[in-house]
N, C-alpha and C positions, 0 to 999 in steps of 0.2 A: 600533459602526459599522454602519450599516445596507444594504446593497447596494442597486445599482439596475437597477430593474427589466429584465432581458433581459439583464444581464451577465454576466459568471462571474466568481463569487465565492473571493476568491485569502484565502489563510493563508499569513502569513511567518513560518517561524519557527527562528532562528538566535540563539547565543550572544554574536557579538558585535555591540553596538549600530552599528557604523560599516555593517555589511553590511546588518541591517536598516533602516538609513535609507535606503543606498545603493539599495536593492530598490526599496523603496517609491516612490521618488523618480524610478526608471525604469521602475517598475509606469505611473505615472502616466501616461506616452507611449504606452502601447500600447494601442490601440483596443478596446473590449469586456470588459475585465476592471475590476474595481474590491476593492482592498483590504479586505476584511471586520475582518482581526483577524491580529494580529503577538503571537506568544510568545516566550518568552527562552527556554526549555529544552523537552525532548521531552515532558514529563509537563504543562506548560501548553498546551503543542501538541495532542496527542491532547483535551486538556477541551474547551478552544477549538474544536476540530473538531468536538466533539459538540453545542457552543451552536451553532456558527453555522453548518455546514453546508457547507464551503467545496467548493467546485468542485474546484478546485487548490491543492496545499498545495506552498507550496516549504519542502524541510527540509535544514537540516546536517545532513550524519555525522556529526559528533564533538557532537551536543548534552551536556549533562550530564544525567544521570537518567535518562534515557531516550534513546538514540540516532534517528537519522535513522529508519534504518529499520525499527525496532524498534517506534517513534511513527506507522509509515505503518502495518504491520501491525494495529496495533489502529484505524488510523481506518478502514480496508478495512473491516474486523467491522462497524463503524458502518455505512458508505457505500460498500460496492463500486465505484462509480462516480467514488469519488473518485482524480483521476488527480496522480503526481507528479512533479516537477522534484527532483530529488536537487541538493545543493550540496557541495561538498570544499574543501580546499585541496591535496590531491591525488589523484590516480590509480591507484587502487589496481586491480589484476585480481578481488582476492578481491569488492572490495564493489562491483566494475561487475555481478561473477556473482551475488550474491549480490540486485541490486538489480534484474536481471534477472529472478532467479526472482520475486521480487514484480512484475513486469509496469512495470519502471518503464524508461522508453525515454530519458525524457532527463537528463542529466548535466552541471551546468557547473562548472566548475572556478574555484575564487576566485582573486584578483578576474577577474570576466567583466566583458565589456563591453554596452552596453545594447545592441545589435545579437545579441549572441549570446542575451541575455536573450530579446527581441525572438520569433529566430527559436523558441526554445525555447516560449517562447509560444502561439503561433499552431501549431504542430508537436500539442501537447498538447491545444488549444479545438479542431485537425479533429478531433482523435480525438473527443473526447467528443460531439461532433455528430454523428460517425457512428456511435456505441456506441447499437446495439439495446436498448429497454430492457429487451425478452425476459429478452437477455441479463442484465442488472442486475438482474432480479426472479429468475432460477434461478439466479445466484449468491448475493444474499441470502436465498435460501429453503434450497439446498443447505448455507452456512453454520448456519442458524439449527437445524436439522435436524441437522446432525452433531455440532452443541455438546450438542443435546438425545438424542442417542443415544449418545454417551459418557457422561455423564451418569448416565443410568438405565439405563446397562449392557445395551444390547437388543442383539444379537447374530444376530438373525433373517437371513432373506434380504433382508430390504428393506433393515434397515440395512449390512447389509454392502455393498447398490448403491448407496448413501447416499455411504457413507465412503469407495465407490470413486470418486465420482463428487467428491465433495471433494478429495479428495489432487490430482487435476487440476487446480483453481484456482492460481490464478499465486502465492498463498500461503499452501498449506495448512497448519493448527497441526500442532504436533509431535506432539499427543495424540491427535489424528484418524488420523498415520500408526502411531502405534503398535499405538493400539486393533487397527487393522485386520490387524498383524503379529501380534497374540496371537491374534485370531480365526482367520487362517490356519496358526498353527501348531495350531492346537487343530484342526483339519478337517484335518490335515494338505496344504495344498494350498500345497505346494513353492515349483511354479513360479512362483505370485504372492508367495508370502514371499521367493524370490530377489528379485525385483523392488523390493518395497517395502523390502528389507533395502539395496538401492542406493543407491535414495532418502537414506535415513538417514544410510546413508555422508559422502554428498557433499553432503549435509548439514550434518554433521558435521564 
């Protein structure tokens, strides 16, 4: 599917056929988006996203293989800039907090209607209109940076403002905040190991 030109380019991708037709079908009505590419599970989601690039990815929670949010974290690594519509069939507190801490604002509960679809929309295309690209290039630079300083084990003062500057993004990997709890336990410097040992926690 090929996008066109000045639109923002959508990814559906849910488990059951009826909801991705039903999307698509009311994709169709809302002004400035157009459908790129529809996956049936989270691990075709995530590839999909790496071909095509999507703007906006709308994803189930319960996909198989690879969950909702699980499938957004790894296209984030790809595209920071890519913004999400989370889909359910219920309301869960843990995965509202959970979808939060990935930066994800909006939420609609199955079946929705094309009005809440609609609003959900347009909610997600201001944001990205007003998202700084600054902003999208030291998040994919911070990213690229902490995967490579885990990695090759550098532990200096730079990478330690690396991996601090990491954990702040709206979905820092787990390995990023540990790394940086081993380093602080080895300098012994406490009060940021209480900190980042919170993190973990509630995390966890």
């Amino acid at each position: 599917m090929q996008p066109h030109p000045g639109k923002k380019r959508v990814l559906i991708a849910d488990t059951t056929q009826e909801t991705r037709r039903n999307t698509r079908v009311m994709l169709s009505s809302v002004k400035g988006v157009e459908v790129v590419a529809i996956a049936l599970d989270g691990t075709q989601a995530v590839e999909m996203a790496r071909l095509h690039k999507p703007d906006i990815v709308l994803l189930d929670i319960n996909m198989s293989k690879v969950n909702g949010l699980a499938a957004y974290r790894q296209i984030l690594k790809e595209n920071p800039r890519t913004v999400c519509i989370l889909v359910s069939a219920e309301r869960h507190p843990e995965t509202l907090e959970a979808a939060g801490e990935l930066g994800i604002q909006n939420f609609l509960i199955k079946p929705f209607t094309e009005h809440e679809l609609d609003d959900a929309m347009r909610d997600v295309i201001r944001r990205l209109d007003n998202m700084p690209v600054a902003q999208e290039n030291r998040e994919a630079r911070l990213r690229r940076l902490a995967d490579e300083y885990v990695r090759v084990q550098r532990t200096d003062e730079e990478a330690v403002k690396v991996l601090e500057d990491a954990v702040q993004l709206p979905n820092p990997e787990l390995v990023w905040q540990q790394t940086l709890a081993m380093i602080y336990v080895v300098r012994q410097r406490w009060e940021k190991l209480k900190a980042i040992a919170e993190r973990l926690e509630k995390r966890n």
